[in-house]
FIVOVEX-811523 format. One record per atom (N, C-alpha, C): x, z negated, y. Coordinates in steps of 0.05 Angstrom, whole numbers, plus 32768, in hexadecimal, padded with zeros to 4 digits. Layout:
N
XZY
...
***
This chain:
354
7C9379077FB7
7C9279147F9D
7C7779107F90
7C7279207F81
7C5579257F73
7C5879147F5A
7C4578FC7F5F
7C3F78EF7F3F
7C3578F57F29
7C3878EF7F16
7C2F78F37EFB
7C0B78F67EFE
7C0478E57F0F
7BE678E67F12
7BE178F97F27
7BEC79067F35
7BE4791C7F4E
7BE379307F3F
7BEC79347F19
7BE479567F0B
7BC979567F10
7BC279657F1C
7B9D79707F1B
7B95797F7F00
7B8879837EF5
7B8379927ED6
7B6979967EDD
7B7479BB7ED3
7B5A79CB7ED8
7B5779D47EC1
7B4A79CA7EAF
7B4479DC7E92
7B3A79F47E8B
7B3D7A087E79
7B377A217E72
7B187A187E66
7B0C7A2C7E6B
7AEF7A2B7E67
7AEC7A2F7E49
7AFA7A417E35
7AFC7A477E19
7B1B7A507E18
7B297A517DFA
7B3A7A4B7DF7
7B457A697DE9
7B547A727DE7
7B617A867DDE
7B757A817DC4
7B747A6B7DB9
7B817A677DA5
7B697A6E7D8B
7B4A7A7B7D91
7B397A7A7D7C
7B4A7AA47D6C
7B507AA97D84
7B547AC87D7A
7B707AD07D74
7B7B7ABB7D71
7B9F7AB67D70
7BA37AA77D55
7BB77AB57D3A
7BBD7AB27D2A
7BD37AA37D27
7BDA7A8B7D29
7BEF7A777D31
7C067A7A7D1A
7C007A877D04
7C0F7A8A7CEF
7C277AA17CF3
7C407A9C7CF2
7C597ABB7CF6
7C4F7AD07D15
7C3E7ABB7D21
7C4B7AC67D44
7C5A7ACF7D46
7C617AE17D53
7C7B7AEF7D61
7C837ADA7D7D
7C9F7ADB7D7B
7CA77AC77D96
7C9F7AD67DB6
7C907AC67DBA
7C947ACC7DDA
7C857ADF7DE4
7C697ADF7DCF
7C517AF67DD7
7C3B7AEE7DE0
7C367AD37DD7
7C1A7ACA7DDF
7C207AB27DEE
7C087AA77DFE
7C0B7A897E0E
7BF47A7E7E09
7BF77A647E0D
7BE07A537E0B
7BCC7A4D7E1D
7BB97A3C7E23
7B9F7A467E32
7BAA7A367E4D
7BBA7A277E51
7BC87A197E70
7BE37A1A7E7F
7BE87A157E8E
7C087A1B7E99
7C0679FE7EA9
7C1A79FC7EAD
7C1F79DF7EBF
7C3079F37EE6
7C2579F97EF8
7C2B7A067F10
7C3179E97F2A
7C4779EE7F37
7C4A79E07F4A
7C5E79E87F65
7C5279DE7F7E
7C6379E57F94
7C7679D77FA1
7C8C79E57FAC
7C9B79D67FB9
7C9A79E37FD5
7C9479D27FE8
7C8C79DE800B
7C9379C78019
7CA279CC802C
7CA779B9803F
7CBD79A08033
7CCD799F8020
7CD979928016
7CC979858003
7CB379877FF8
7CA679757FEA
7C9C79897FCC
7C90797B7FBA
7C8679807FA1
7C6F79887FA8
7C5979907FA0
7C39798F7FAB
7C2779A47F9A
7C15799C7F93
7BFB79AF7F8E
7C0579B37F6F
7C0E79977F68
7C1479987F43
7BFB79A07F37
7BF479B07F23
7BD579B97F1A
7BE179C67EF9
7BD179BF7EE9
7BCE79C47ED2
7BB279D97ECF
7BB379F37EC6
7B9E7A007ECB
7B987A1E7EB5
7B947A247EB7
7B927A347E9C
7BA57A507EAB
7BAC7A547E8F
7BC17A647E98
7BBB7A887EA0
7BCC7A927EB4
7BC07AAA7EC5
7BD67AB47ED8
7BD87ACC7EDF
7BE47ADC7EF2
7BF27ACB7EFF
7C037AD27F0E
7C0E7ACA7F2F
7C057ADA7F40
7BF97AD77F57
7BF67AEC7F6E
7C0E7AE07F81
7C237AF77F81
7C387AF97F91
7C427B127FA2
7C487B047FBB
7C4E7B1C7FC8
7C6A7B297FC7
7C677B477FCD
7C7E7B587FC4
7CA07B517FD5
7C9E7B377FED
7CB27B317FF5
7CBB7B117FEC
7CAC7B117FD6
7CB87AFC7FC7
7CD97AF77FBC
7CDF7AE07FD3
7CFF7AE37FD2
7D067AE27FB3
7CFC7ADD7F97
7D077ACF7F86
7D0C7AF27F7A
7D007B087F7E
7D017B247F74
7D1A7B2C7F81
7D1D7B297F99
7D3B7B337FA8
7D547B287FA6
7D4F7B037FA7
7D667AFA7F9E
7D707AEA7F8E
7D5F7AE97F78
7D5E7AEE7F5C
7D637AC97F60
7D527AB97F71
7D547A987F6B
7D3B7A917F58
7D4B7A8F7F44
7D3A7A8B7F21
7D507A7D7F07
7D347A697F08
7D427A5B7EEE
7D337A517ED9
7D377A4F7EBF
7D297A497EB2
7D3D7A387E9A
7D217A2C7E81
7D287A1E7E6D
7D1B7A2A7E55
7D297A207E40
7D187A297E24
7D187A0F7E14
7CFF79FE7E10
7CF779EA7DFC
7CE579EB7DE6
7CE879DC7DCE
7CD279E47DBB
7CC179C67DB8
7CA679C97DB5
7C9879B37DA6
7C9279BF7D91
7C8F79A67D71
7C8E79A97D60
7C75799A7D55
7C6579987D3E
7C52798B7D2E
7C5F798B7D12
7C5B79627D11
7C6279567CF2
7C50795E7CE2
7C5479517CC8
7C3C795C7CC1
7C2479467CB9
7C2A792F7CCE
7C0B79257CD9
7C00792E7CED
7C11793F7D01
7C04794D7D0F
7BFD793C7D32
7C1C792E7D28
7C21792D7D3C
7C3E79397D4F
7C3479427D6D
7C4379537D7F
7C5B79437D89
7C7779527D80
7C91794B7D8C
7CA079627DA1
7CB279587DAC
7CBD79777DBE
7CDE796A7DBE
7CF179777DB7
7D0C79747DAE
7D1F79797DC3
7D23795C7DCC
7D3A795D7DE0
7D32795F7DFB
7D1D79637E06
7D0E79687E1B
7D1D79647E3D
7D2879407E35
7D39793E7E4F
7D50794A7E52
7D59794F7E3F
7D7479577E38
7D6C797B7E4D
7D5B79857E43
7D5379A27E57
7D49799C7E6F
7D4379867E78
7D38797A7E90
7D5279787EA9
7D6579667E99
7D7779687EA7
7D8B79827EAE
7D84798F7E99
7D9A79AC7E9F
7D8979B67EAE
7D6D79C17EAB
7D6679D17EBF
7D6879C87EE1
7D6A79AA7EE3
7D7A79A97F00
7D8879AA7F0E
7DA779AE7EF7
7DBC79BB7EF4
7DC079D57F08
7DA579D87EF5
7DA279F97EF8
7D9979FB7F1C
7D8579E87F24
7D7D79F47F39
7D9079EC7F4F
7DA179D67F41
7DB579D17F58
7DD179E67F6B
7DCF79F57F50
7DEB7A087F50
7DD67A1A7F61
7DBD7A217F5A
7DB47A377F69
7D9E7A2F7F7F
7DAC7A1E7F92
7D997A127FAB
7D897A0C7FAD
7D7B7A007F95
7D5C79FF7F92
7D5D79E07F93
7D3E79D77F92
7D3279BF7F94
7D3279B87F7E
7D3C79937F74
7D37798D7F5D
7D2079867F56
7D1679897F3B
7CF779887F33
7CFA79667F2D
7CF279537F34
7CEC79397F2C
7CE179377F0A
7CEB79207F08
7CE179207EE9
7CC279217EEC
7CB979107EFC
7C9A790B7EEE
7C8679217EF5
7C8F793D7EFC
7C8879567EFE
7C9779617EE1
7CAB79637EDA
7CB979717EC6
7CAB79687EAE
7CB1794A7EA6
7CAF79467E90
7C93793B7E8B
7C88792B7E9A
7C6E79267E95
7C5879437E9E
7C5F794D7EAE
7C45796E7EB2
7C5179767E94
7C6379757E8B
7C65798E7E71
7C5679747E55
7C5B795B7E5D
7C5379507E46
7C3679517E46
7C26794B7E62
7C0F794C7E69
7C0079727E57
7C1B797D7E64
7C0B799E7E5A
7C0779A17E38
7C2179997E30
7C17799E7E11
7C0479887DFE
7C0479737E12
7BE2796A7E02
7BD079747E09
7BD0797F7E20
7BB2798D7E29
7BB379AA7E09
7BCB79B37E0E
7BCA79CE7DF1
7BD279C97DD6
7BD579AE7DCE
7BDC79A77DB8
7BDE79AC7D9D
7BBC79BC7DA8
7BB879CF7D91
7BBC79E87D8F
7BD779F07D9F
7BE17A067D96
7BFF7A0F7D8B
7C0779EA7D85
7C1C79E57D78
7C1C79ED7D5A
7C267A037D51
7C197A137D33
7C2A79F07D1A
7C2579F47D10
7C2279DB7D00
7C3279ED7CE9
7C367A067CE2
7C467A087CC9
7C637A057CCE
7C767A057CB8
7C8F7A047CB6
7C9C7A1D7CC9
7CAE7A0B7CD6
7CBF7A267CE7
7CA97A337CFF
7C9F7A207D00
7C837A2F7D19
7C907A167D31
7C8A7A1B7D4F
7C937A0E7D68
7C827A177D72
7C807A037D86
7C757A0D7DA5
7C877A147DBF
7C867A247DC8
7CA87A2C7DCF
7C997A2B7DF4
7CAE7A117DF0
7CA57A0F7E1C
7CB47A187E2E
7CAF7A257E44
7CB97A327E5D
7CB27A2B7E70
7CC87A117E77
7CC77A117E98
7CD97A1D7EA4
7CD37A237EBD
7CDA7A3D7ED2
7CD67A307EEB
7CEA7A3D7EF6
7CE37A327F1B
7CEE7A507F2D
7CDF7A597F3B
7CF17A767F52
7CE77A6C7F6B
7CF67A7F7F7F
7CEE7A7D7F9A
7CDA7A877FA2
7CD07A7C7FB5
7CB17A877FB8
7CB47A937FD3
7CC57A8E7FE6
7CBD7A958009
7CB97AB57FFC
7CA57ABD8017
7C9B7AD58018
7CB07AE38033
7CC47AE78035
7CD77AF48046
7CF47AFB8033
7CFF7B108044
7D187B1C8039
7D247B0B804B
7D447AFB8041
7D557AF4804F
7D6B7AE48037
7D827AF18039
7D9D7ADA8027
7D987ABE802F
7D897AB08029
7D837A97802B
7D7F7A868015
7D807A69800D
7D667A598000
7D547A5F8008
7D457A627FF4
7D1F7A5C8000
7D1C7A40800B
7CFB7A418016
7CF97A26801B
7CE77A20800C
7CDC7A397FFC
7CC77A2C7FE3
7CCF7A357FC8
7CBC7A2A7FBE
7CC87A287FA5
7CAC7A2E7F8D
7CAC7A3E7F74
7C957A3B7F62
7C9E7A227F46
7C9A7A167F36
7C9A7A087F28
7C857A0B7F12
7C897A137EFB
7C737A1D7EE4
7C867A157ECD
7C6D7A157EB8
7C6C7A0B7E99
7C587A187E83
7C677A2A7E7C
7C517A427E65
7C547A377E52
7C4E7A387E37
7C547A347E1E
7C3F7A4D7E0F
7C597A4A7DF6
7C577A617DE4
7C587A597DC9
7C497A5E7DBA
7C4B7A5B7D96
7C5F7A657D8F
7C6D7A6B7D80
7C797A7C7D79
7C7F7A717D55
7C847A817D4A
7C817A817D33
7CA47A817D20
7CAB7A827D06
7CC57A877D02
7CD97AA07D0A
7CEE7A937D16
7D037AA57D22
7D107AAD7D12
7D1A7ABE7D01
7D227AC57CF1
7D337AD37CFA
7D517ACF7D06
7D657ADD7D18
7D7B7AE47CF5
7D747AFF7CF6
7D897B097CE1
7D9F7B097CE0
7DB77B027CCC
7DCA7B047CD5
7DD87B177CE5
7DEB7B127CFB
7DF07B1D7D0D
7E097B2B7D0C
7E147B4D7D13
7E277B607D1A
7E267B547D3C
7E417B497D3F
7E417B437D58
7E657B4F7D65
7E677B667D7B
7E7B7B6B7D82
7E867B627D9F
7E9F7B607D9C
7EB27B497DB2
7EAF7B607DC6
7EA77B517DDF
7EA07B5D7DFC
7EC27B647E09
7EC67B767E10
7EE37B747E1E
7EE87B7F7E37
7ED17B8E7E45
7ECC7B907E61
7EC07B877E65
7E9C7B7F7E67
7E8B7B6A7E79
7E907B5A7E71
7E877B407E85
7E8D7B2D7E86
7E687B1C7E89
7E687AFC7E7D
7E4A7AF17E7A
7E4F7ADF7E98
7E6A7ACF7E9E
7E6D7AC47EAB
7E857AB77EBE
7E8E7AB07ED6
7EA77AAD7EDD
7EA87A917EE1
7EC17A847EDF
7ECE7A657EEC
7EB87A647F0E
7EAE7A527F11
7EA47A577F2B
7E847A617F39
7E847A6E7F1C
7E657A7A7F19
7E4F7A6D7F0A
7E3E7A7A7EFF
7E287A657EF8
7E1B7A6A7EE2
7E337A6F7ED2
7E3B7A757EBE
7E247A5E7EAA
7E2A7A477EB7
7E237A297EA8
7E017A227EB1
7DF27A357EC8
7DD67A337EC8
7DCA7A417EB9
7DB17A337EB4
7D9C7A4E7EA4
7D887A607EBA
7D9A7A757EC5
7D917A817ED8
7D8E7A987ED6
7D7C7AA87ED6
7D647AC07ED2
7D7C7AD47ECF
7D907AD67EF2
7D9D7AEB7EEE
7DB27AEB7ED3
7DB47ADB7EC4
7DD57AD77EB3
7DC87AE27E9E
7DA87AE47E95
7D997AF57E82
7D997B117E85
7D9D7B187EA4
7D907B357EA9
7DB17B437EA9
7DC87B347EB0
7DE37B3D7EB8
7DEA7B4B7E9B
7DE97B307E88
7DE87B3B7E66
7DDF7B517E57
7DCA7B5B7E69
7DC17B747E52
7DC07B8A7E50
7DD97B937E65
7DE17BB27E6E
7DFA7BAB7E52
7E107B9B7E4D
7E1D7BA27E38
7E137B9D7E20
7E007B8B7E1A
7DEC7B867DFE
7DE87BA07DFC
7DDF7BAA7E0F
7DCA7BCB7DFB
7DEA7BD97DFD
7DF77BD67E00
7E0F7BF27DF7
7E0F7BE17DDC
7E1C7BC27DD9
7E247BC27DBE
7E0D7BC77DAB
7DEE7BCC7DB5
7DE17BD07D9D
7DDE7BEC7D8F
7DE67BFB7DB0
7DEC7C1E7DA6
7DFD7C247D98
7E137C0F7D95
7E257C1B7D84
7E247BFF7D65
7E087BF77D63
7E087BEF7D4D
7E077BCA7D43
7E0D7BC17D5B
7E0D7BA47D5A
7DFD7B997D65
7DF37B7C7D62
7DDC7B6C7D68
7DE37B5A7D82
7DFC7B577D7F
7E027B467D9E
7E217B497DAD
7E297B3C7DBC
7E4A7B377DC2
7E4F7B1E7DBF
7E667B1D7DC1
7E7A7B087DC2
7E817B037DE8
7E6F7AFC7DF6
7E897AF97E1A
7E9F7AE77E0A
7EAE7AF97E1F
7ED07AEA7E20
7ECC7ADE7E40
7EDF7ADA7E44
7EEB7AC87E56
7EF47AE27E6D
7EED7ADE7E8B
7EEE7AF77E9F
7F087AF87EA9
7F1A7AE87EA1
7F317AEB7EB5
7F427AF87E9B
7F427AEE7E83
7F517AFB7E6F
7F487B0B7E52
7F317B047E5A
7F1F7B0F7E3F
7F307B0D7E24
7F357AF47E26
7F467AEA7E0A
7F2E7ACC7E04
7F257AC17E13
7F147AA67E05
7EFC7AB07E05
7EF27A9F7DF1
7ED47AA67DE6
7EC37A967DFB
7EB47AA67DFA
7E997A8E7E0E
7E7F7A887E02
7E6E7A9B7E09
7E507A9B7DF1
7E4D7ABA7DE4
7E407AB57DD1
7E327ACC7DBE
7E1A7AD67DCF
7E157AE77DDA
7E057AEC7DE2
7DF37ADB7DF5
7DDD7AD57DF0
7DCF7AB77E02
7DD37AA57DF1
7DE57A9C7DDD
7DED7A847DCD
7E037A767DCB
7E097A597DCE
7E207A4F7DCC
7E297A587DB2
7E447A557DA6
7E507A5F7D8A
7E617A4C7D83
7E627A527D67
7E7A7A3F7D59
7E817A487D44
7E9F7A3D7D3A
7EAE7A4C7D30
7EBD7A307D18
7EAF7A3B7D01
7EB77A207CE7
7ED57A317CE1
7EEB7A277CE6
7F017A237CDA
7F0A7A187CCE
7F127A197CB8
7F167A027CA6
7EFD79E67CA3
7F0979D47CAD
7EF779BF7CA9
7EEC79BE7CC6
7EFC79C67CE0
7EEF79C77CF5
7EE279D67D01
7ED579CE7D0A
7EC179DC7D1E
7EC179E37D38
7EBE79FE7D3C
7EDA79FA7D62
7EBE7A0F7D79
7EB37A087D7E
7EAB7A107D9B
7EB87A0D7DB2
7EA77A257DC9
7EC27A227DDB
7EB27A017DF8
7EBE79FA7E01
7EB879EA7E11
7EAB79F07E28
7E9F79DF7E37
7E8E79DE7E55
7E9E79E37E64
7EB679D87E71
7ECB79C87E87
7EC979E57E9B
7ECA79FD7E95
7ECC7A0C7EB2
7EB37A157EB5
7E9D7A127EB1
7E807A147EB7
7E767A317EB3
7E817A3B7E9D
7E7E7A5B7E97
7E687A5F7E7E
7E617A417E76
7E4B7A457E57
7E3B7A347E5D
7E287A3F7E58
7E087A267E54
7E087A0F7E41
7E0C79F37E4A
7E0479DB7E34
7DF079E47E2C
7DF679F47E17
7DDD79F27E08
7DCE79D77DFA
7DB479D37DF3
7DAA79B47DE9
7DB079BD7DC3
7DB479CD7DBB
7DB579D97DA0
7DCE79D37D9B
7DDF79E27DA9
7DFB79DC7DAB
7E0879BF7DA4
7DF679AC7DBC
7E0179937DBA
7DFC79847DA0
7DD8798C7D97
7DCB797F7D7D
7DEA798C7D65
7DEA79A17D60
7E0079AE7D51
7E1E79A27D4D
7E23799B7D65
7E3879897D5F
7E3279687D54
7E27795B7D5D
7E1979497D4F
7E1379487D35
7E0879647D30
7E00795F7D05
7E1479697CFE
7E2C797A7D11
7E4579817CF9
7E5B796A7CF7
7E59795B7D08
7E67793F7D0D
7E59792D7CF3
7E49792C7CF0
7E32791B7CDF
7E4179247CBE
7E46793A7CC1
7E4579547CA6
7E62794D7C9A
7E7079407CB0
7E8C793E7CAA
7EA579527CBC
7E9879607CCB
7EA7797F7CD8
7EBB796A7CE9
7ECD796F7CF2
7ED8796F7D0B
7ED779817D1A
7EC779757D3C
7EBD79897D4C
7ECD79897D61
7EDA79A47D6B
7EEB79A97D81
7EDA79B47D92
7EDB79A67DAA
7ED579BD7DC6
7EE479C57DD0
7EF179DD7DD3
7F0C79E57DDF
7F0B7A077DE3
7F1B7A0D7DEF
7F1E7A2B7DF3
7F2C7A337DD4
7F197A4A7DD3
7F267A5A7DBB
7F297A797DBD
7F467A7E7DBB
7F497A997DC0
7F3E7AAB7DA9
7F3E7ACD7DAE
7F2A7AD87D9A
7F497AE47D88
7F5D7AD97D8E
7F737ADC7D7F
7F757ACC7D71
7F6D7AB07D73
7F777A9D7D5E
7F5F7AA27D4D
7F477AAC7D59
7F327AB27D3C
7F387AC07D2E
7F3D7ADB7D36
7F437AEF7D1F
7F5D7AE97D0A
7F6C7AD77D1C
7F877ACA7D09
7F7C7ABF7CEF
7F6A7AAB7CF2
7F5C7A987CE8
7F4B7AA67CD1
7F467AB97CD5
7F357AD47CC5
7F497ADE7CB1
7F5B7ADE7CB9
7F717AED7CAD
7F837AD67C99
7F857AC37CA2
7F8D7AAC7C93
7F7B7AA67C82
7F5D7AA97C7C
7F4B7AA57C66
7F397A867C72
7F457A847C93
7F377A5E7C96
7F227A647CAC
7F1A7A777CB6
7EFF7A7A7CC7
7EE07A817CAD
7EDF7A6F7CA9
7EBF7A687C9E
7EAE7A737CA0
7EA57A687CBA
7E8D7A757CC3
7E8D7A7D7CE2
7E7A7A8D7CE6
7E747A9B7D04
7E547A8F7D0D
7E4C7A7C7D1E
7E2E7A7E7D26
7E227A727D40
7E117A807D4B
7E077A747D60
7DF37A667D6D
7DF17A537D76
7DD57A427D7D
7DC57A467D91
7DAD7A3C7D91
7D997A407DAC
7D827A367D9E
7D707A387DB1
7D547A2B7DB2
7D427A407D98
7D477A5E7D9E
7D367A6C7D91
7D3C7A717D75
7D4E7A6F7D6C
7D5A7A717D59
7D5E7A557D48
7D6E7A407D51
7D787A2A7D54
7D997A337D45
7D957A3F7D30
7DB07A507D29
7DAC7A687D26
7DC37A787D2E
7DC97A937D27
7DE27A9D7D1B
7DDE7AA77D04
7DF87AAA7CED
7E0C7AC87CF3
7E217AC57CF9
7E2A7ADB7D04
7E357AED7CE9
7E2B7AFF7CD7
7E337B0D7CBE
7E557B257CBF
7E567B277CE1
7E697B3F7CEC
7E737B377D03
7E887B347D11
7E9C7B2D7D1D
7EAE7B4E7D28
7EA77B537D3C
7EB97B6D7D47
7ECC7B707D52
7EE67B6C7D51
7EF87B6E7D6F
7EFE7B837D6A
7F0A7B9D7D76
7F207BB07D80
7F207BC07D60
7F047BBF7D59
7F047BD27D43
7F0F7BC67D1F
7F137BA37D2D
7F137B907D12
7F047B827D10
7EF87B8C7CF9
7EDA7B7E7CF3
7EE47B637CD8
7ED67B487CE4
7ED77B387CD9
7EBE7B387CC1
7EC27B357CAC
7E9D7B357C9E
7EA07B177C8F
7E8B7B147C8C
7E877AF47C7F
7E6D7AF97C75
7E6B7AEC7C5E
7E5C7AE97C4C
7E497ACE7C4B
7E357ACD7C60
7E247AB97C5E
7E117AAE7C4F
7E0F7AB47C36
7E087AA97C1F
7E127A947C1B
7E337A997C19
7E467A807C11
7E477A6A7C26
7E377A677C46
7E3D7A547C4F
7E2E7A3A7C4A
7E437A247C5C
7E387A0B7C57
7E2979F97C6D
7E3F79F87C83
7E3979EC7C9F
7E1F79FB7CAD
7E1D7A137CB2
7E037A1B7CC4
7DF37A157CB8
7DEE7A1F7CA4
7DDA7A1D7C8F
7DC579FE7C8F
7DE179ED7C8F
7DD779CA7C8A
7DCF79C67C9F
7DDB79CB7CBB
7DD279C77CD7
7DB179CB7CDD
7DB179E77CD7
7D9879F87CE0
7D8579DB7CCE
7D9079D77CBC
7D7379C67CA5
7D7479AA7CAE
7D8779997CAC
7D8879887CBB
7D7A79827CDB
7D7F79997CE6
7D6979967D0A
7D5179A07D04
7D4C79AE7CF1
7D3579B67CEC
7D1F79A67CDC
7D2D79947CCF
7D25797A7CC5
7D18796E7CD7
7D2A79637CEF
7D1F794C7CF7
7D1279617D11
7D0F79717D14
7CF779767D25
7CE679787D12
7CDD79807D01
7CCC79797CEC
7CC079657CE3
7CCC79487CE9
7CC7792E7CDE
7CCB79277CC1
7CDF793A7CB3
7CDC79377C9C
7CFA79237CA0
7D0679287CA9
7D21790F7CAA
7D1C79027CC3
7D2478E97CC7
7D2978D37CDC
7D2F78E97CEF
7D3178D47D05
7D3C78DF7D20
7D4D78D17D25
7D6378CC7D24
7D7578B87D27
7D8478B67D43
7D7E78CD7D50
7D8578D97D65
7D7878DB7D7F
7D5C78CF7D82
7D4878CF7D8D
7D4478E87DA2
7D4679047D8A
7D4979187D93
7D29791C7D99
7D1779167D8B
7CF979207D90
7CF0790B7DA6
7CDD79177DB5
7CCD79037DC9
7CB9790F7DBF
7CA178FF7DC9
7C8479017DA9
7C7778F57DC9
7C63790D7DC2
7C4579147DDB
7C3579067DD7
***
């Protein structure tokens, strides 16, 4: 395996952060002047290099285009306001993304490639951690297959990369979100529970119908009965009833541990919520709607950290909620946003600090 000291660092000659306005970025448009690139050949790690960032030259029988072996992560680093660099939860996405490459035949990335190349990369770009409120550095590690042949196989190589992106406040509007009742995001058995390229691309043949007819995301149900909730779109969800708080659970490997997800239960536990992980049918919600004790609707993730659901669709019954009046998302979102901020403790030793 490749040590912490085998990264080679090839520095950018001038920097591209002089012509880049770090203030209300748009997510996911610009990159910083290095990438962290590494191989896997022959069973081994190799040719770890930190180098300024640039193209791939790949060839057109690149197994990872045909059989779609791709996986990736989404992490943020943040700046206190001494100005010093934190990144939130880091192992916690370390370990899932091997998760990830396990379900999909891939090689595990060793920590001291994962976490030290990415810690090594964002001090080399430190300074393109935007320093205002609600500003991140939003990191992407990625791993695909590299053999240059067609064949239903594992590869036997592997690419390994680390971009980072500014990005600026996400401002995810409240959301019109309608309940999916033919496709499906994921099955008992499937991989449902990796963060894998295809489970993004499967998703967005029924997203754009529900947006033609007016909504911002779905609801997946559950493929065998399309009665249990799974995720909102690419977000775990939760559902304040009464005093509790009910997401649906991991146990058949159909939803992504999300790291948001988990922080979320944690500050609504903190808040006083009682938190259920359990299957929830989209009958006992609308019941719950109808009884006056479903609260709130919202979903978590990295880009967002919350997303407030304003509209609720099933079968032509629209749930509406009035998110002004809430309490729980609201405190969550400020609460995690706090302490990646450094303005509250970390009690949680959620930040690791570069």
């Amino acid at each position: 395996m490749t040590a912490a000291a085998d990264i080679n660092v090839t520095r950018a000659e001038t920097s591209k952060l002089k012509d880049i306005n770090l203030e209300n970025i748009p997510f996911g448009k610009y990159f910083t002047d290095h990438m962290l690139e590494v191989d896997y050949e022959d069973g081994k790690w190799k040719n770890a290099e930190i180098k300024p960032y640039q193209p791939l030259l790949l060839a057109p029988s690149l197994a990872a285009l045909h059989y779609g072996q791709a996986i990736f992560e989404g992490i943020k680093a943040y700046k206190n306001d001494a100005g010093e660099a934190f990144i939130f939860r880091p192992y916690d996405n370390f370990k899932r993304f091997n998760t990830s490459a396990e379900r999909m035949a891939m090689p595990q990335v060793p920590e001291e490639i994962f976490m030290e190349g990415m810690r090594m990369l964002i001090d080399i770009d430190k300074s393109w951690i935007p320093g205002q409120k609600d500003h991140s550095l939003y990191i992407r590690p990625f791993m695909f297959s590299s053999d240059e042949m067609i064949g239903v196989r594992p590869s036997e190589k592997y690419k390994f990369l680390i971009i980072l992106s500014p990005t600026g406040p996400y401002y995810a509007a409240p959301m019109r979100i309608n309940v999916e009742e033919h496709y499906v995001r994921a099955v008992p058995g499937g991989v449902g529970f990796a963060k894998a390229a295809g489970n993004y691309a499967g998703a967005m043949y029924a997203t754009a119908q529900a947006r033609a007819k007016g909504f911002d995301q779905v609801l997946w149900m559950d493929a065998l009965e399309h009665k249990y909730v799974q995720e909102c779109g690419v977000m775990n969800v939760f559902f304040i009833i009464g005093n509790t708080a009910v997401t649906p659970d991991l146990k058949e490997g159909t939803i992504l541990a999300g790291v948001t997800r988990d922080s979320a239960i944690v500050l609504l536990k903190e808040m006083g919520y009682t938190v259920e992980e359990r299957a929830i049918s989209i009958d006992e919600i609308t019941e719950a709607y109808k009884q006056g004790t479903l609260k709130e609707v919202f979903g978590t993730g990295t880009a967002a950290t919350i997303s407030m659901i304003k509209a609720l669709n099933y079968k032509d019954f629209e749930m509406i909620f009035d998110v002004e009046q809430w309490k729980a998302a609201p405190e969550v979102k400020r609460r995690m946003d706090a302490i990646k901020a450094g303005v509250e403790v970390d009690n949680h030793g959620w930040m690791y600090k570069i």
